[in-house]
N, C-alpha and C positions, 0 to 999 in steps of 0.2 A: 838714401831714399828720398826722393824731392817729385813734386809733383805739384803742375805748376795751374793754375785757373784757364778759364777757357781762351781760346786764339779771338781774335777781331770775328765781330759779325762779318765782316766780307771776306776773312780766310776763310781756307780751309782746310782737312785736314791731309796730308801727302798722302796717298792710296800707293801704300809699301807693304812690302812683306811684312813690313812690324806694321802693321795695322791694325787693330783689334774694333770692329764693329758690333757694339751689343745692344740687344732689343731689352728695355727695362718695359717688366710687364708685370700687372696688380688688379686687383678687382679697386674698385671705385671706394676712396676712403682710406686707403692702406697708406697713404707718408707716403707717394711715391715722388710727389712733389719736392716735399721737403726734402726727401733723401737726395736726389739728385741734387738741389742747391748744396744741401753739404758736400755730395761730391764734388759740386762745381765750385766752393767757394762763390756762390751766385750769382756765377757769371754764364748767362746760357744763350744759344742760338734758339732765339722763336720765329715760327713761321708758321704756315700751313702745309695738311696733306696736300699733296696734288689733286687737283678737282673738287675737293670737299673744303669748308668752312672749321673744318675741325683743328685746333692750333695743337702744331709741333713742336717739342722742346728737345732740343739737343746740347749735348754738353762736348766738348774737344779739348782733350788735355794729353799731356805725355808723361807718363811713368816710366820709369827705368829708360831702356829701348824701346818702347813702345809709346806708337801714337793712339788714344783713344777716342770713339765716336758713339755716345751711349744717347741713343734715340730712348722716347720718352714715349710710350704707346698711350693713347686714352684708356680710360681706366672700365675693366670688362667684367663681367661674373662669368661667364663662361665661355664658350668656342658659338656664337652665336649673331645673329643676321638681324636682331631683332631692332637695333640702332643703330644708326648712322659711328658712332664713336665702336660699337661692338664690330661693325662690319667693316671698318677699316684700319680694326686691332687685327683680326681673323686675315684679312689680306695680307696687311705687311709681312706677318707671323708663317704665312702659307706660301707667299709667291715672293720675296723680296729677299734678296743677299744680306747675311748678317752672320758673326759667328759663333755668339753665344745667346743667352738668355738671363739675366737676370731676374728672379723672379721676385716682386715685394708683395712677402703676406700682414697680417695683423697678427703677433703674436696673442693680443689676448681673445682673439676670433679666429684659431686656428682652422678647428674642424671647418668652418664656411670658407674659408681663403684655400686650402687643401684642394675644392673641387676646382679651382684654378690650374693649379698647381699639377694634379693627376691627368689634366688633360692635356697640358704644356711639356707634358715626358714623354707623352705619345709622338710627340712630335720628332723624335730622333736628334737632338740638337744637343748639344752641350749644355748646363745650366747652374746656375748657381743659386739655391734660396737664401734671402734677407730677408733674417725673421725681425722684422719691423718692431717697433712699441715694445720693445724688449724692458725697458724699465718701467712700463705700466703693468707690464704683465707680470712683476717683480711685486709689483705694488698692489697687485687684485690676487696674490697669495698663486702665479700657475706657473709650474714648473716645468720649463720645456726642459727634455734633455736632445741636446740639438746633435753632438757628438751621433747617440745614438741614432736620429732620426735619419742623418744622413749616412748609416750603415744600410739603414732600411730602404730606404728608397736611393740608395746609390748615387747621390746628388748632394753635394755637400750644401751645410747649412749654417749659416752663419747670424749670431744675435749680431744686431745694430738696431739704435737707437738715432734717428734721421733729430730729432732735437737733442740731445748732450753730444750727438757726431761721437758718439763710442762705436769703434767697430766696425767704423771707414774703412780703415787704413787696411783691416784683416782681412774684410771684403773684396780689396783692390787685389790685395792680393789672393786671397783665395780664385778670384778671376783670372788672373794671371797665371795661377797654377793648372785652373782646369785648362784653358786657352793648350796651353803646352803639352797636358798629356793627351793620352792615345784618346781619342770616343770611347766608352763605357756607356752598354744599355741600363737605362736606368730599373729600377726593379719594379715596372708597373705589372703587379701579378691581377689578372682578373680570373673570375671564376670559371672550375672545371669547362662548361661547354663552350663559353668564349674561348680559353685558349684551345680547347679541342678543334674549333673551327679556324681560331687562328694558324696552327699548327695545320690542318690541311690545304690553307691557301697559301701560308708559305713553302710545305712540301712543292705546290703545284709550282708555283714560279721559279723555285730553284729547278725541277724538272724541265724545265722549257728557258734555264739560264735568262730571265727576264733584265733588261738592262734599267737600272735605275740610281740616282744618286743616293738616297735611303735606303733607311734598311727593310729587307722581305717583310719585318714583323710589323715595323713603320707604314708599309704598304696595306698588310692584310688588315693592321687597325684602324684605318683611314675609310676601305672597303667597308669593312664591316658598319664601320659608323657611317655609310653613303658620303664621303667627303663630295664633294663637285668636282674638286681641282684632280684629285686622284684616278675618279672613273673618266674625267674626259683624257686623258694621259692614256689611259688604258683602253678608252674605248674603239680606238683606230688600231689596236696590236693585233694580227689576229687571233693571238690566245684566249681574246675576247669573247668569242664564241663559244669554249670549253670554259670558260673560267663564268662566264655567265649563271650557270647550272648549279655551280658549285656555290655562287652567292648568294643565291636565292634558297637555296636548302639550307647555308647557314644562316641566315636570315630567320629564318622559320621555326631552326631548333634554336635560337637565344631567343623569339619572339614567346615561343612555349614555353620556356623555362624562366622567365620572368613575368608570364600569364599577359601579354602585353602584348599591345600591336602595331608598335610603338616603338622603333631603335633605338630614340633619342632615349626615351624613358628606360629603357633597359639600360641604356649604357649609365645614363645619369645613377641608376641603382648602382651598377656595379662601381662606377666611382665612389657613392657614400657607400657602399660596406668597404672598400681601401682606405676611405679616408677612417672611416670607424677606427678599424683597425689600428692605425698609424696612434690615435689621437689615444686609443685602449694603452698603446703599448709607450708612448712617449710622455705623455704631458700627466701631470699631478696635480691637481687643484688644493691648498692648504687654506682652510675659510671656516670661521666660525657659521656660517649663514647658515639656515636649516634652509633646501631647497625643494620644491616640490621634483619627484622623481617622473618622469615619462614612462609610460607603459614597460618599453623596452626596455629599461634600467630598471624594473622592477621585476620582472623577471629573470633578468640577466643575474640580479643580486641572488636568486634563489640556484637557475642553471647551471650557472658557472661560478657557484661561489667554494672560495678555496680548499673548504672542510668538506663538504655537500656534496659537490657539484658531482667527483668522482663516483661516488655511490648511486646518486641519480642518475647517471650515464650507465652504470652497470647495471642498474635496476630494467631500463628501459631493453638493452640489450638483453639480458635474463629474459624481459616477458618478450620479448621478438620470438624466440626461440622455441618458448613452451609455447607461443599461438602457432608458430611452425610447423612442432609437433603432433600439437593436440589437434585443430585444424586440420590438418593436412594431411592426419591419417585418416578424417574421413572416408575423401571419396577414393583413397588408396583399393576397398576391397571393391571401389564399382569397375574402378578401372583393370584390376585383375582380374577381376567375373568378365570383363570385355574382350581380354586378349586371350584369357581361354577360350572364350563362345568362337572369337572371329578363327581362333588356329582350328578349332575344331570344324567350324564351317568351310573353312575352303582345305581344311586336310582332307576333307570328304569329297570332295571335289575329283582331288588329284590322284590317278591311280598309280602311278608310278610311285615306290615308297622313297628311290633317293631322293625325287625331287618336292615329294610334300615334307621329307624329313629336312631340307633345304628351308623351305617356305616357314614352314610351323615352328621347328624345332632353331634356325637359324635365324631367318629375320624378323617374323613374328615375334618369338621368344624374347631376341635380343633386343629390339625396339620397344617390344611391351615392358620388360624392365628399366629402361630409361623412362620410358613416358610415364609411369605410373608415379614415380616422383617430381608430377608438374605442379602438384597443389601446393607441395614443401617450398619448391622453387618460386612460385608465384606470392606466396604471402614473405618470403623475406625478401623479394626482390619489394614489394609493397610496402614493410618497414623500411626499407632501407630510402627510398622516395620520397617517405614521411620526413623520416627525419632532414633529409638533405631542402626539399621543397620549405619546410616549415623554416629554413634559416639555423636550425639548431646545430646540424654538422659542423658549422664553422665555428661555433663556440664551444666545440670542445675537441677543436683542435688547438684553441687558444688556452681552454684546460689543461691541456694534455702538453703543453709547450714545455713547462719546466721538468716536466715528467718524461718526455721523450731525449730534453738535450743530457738526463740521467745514463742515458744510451747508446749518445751519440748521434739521437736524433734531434731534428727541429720539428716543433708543431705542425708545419707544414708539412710534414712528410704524412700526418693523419688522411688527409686526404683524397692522395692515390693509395693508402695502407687500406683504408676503409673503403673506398671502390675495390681493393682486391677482394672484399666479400661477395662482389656478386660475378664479377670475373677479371681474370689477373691480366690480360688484354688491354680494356681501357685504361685499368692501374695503373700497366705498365706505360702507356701512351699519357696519362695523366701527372706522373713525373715530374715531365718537364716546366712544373709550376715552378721545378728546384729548381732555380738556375744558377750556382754556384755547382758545380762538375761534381766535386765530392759528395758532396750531400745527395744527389741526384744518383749518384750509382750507386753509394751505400742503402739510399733508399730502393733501388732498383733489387738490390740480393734479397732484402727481406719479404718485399712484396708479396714473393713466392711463399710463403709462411701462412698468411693468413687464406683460411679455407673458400676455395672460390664456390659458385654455387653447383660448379659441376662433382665440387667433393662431398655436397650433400647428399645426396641417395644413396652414399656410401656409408657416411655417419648414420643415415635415418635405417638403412637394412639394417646396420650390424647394432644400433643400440636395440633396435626393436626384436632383435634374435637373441641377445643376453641380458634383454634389463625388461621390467615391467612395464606397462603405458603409462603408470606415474611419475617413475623413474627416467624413461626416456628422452624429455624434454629437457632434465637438469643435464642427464648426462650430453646432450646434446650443446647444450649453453657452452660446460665443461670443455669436450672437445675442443669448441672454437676460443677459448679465452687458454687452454695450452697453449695454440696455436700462434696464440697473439705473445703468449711469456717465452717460448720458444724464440721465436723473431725478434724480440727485444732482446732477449740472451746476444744471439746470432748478430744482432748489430751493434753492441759494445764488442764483442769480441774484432769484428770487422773493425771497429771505429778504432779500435786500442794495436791491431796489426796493420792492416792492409791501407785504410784511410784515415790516418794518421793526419791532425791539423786542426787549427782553432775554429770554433763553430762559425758561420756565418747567417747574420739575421736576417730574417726574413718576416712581411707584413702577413698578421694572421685576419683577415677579412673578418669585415661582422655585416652582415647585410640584416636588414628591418627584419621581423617577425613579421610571418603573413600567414595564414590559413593557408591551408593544403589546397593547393588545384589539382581537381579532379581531371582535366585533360592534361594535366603534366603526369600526373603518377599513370594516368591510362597509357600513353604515348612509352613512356618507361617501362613500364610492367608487358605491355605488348609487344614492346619492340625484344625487349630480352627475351622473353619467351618464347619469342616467335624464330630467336636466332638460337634460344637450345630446340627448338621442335625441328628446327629445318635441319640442325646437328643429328638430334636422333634420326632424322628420316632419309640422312644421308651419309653421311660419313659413318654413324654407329652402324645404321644397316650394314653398309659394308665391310666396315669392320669385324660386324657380328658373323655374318656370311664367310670371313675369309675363319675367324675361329670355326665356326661351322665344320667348313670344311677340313681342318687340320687336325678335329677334332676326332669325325670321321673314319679321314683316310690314313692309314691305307687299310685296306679291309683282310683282318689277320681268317684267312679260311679255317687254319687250325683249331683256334679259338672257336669260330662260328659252331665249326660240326661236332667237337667236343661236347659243347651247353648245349649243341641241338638232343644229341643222344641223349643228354640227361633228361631233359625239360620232356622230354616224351613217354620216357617211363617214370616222371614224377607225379604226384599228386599236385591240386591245383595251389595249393600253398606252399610247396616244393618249389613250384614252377615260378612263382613269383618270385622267391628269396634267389633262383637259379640267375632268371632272368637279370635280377638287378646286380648278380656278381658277372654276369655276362656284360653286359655293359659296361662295368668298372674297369675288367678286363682290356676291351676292347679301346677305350678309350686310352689306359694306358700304354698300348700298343702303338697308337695314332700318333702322325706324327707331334702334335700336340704334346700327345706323355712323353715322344723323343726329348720334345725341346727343352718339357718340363724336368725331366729325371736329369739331364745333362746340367740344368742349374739348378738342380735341387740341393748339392751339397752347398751351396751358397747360401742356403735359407736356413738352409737344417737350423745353425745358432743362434736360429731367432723365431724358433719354431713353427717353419712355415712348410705345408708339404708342398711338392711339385702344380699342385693347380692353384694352388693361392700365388704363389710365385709367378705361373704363368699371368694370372690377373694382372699381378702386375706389372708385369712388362708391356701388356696390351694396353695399362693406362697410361704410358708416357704417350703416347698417338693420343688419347682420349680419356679424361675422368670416369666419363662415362661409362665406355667400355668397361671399367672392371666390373661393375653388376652385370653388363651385357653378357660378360664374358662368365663370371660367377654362375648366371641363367643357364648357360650352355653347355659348361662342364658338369651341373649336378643336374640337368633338366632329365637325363634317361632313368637317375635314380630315384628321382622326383616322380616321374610317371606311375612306378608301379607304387609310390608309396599311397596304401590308403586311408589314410589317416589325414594327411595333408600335400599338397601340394604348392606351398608357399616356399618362396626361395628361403626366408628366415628361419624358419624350420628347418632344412633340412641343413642349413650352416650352422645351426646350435648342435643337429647333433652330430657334424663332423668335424669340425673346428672346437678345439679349446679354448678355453678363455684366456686362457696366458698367450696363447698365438691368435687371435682375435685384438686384442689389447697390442699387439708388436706390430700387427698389421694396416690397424689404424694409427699406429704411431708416423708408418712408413706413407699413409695415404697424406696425412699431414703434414710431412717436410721431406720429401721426395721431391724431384725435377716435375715442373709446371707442363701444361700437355707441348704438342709437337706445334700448334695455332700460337700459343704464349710464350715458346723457347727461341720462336723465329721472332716477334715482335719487341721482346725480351732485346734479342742480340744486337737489331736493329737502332730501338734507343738506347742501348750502352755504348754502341761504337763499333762492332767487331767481334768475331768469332771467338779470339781467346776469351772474351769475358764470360761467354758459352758457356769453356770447356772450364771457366772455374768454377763456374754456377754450377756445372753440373758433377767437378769435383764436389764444394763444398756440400751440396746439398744430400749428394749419395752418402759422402761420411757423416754427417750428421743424421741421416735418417737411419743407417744401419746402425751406429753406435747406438739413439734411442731407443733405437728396437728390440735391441741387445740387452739392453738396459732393462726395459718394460717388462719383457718376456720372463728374464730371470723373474725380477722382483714380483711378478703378478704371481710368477710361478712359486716361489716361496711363500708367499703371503696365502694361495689356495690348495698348496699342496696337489 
């Protein structure tokens, strides 16, 4: 290995296929100086930029086979215009041929050299960190683990010390190493709506095959941060004009979600919570010094502290639930007093009876039972905002890190896990934070697990028809924390079969604590809601309508004139109990009861009769629908009953409790709707991963149900 000092100031260096031209680049202060003399044995080419005053230092020597040209950029804090030395690091960096990046931070000023560093990965480039002051930072007691760092951030990382020149020689090579292999994106993970917006402008470019030498994601983050050099590239394409619309609306949701108006300042946020992260998970300070703590670290010690932390995350989630409940049954009985007034107002209306039985009993009916569960929906879509706005989500998924890779999971998986609470959609699309394949699709099966907000009207009827309003809310908590042990089961089992392989690390974000913004949770809370109201008001309608109808028809005459004869010579409390077996009748008649009775011996072993079964097959289309649907199978027996006419009612007293208990087994790890299986298939790759999901997930909900129903049935006799 020989490696010799730099060529004559008037050579230069041969422009060969062994070439290797690298950008050495540092924030102001970091040895970058000093390092390159040691690399040059301080022999260097100075000069100046072209057109500027600013001096350039180049270094030219040859390694191995290779000839090297290690340009020496002025020393920057960030990607910025603000100095003459900032503005013509940003150029070379942006518009100038080179092949790698050298990056020199301060090891003992990491977290500050990092925002360098996270904006320099953006860049699509090859790179190598030299972690500088390596023996100062040995000496102020901080322990980088550099191994690790570069698992994390997918960029190798190497201690050198630019004064004892330890760690030259591993640097040259560690360059020479990456030079040779394939490109690898580096692992800059930024937060949910960033990548969600990233993720739609590189869908769009791959759509319209846009030609570029970087990569889509290099593109969309360029965009997103208004580079100059990127939009003028872009600006003459004419996909210009489509892609315009789409910039400007992500624009607007990362301006809202960082309460800013301001991209530079959004983004500079999301940089310190990656760098947080990096510096939580790598670096160890050993120091007798007693220091004063920052806000945030004083909190963070109570949060996320090792013993605590997990119980105060449960705690907060426990009271999400009970305000869910307790709350949200309020204005439940104004909104049922509403949809009977309105079926009864325009049933009067309509003289035709199939078509007000249509109206009243099918879409009124059906849509009134979904909407009545918009108060539950809207206060946990509200916690759920809370916590995510406040900065706290992120730190317990850095909690929950050594706790999840117990399963096969990495902390990062919390993330899209915990958006599947309000729907398995964005989850599903929120994923792709994984960017290691395995981890991403084993996180992709469990998703489905935790209960989206469309399974809640499901939980809120059925705890509220078997358990007390005290009771309710625990039981409701319960529900969803199975849910969560369930999926965790479900993904060791996966991790130990199917996705089998050593874990790969991933940066757990810490972004600053900040007070809730009141137009970020409004924008959030509105926007979901507004897309379960437009679901009731459109697809459950119709779905409700087609139960309706199936429930219906066909109309058995024999049946009809049978109960007519009775009901005429009965008395008026005859005629009532007549009626309602007339109905039952009929309904099993329908093709409905066809489809019901034909899979009912499927359910029998987990004790479900024929309409509870049919529910659920109408829920794989729609969560929703199985109350819609629930509404419309018991609504004729409902009418005459006068005592009540709440659906929960009249499911306590046909339904048991041991088939009650199998059935919410089945609504919680059953196949995700027909919206979430298509989205689902999408970010996995391909329809067999479908057809496993939608193996695995059927054997495991009928096995539990199996399960449930016995034991509940044992335990209540």
């Amino acid at each position: 290995m020989w490696r010799k000092g730099a060529l004559p100031v008037s050579g230069t260096c041969p422009v060969t296929a062994n070439h290797i031209k690298v950008a050495l680049v540092g924030q102001p202060n970091v040895g970058k100086s000093m390092l390159i003399n040691s690399i040059s044995n301080s022999h260097l080419h100075v000069g100046n930029f072209t057109g500027v005053t600013v001096e350039k230092s180049e270094v030219l020597f040859d390694y191995q086979q290779y000839h090297f040209t290690v340009v020496d950029l002025p020393g920057t804090y960030a990607f910025s215009d603000y100095t003459i030395e900032e503005r013509v690091t940003k150029e070379y960096l942006c518009a100038e041929s080179y092949d790698m990046i050298i990056n020199v931070v301060d090891s003992t000023n990491l977290e500050k050299n990092l925002q360098l560093t996270s904006e320099l990965m953006s860049l699509g480039k090859k790179m190598v960190i030299a972690l500088n002051m390596s023996d100062e930072a040995q000496k102020e007691g901080i322990e980088i683990d550099a191994p690790y760092l570069s698992q994390l951030l997918g960029v190798p990382a190497i201690k050198v010390s630019a004064v004892t020149k330890t760690g030259i020689d591993e640097l040259i090579d560690t360059v020479l190493a990456t030079y040779e292999q394939e490109h690898q994106e580096p692992k800059l993970i930024f937060s949910e709506p960033v990548e969600e917006e990233i993720a739609h402008i590189v869908a769009y470019l791959q759509k319209h095959d846009y030609k570029t030498p970087n990569t889509y994601r290099n593109v969309a983050i360029n965009l997103l941060k208004n580079n100059q050099q990127t939009y003028e590239e872009l600006h003459d394409n004419p996909i210009w004009t489509e892609l315009q619309p789409i910039l400007i609306e992500a624009s607007h949701h990362i301006e809202l979600h960082h309460d800013s108006n301001d991209l530079k300042e959004a983004f500079a946020e999301e940089y310190y919570a990656f760098n947080r992260g990096i510096i939580a998970e790598t670096v160890r300070t050993v120091t007798n010094d007693v220091q004063a703590l920052t806000p945030t670290e004083k909190i963070d010690n109570v949060l996320i502290h090792p013993l605590f932390g997990l119980p105060i995350f449960l705690f907060f989630m426990w009271g999400l639930f009970q305000l869910t409940f307790e709350i949200g049954s309020i204005p439940m009985g104004w909104i049922d007093g509403f949809f009977v007034w309105l079926g009864d107002t325009i049933g009067a209306t309509i003289a035709n009876a199939e078509i007000r039985s249509l109206v009243v009993d099918g879409m009124i009916a059906g849509v009134g039972a979904v909407v009545l569960f918009v108060p539950n929906i809207i206060i946990l879509f509200i916690g759920i905002a809370l916590l995510e706005s406040t900065g706290y989500m992120s730190r317990v998924a850095f909690l929950l890190d050594g706790f999840f890779h117990k399963f096969g999971l990495h902390g990062q998986s919390f993330i899209p896990l915990v958006t599947g609470f309000g729907c398995s959609i964005p989850a599903y699309m929120s994923a792709r934070i994984l960017k290691n394949d395995r981890d991403r699709l084993l996180t992709l099966f469990v998703i489905g697990f935790m209960s989206c907000g469309a399974r809640l009207p499901v939980y809120v009827l059925f705890a509220g028809a078997f358990f007390s309003q005290e009771m309710a809310g625990n039981v409701l908590f319960a529900i969803y924390m199975a849910g969560v042990f369930i999926g965790l089961i479900a993904a060791k089992v996966l991790k130990m079969t199917a996705f089998k392989g050593a874990d790969e690390p991933f940066v757990m974000e810490m972004p600053k604590y900040r007070l809730p913004s009141f137009k970020l949770i409004w924008h959030t809370v509105t926007t979901k809601t507004w897309m379960y109201l437009k679901k009731a008001g459109t697809f459950i309608a119709a779905a409700s309508m087609l139960v309706w109808f199936l429930s219906n028809y066909p109309h058995d005459k024999a049946i009809e004139t049978l109960y007519a004869e009775k009901i005429a010579v009965a008395t008026p409390a005859q005629a009532a109990v007549l009626e309602n077996e007339q109905a039952s009748a009929l309904l099993e008649a329908s093709y409905l009861g066809q489809i019901g009775k034909f899979i009912q011996p499927i359910f029998e072993p987990i004790g479900m009769d024929w309409k509870m079964s049919v529910a659920l097959q109408t829920g794989l289309a729609a969560k929703e629908v199985v109350v819609s649907t629930l509404g419309v199978l018991y609504s004729l027996g409902a009418d005459v009953n006068e005592q009540s006419t709440s659906l929960a009612t009249v499911l306590s007293d046909n339904i048991s409790f041991a088939s009650a208990v199998a059935f919410i087994v089945v609504i919680m790890t059953y196949l995700p709707c027909l919206a979430a299986s298509i989205v689902f298939t999408r970010e996995a790759g391909g329809i067999k991963y479908f057809v496993y999901l939608f193996l695995f997930t059927t054997i495991i909900a009928y096995s539990l149900a199996f399960i449930a129903y016995r034991v509940t049935l044992a335990l209540t006799g």
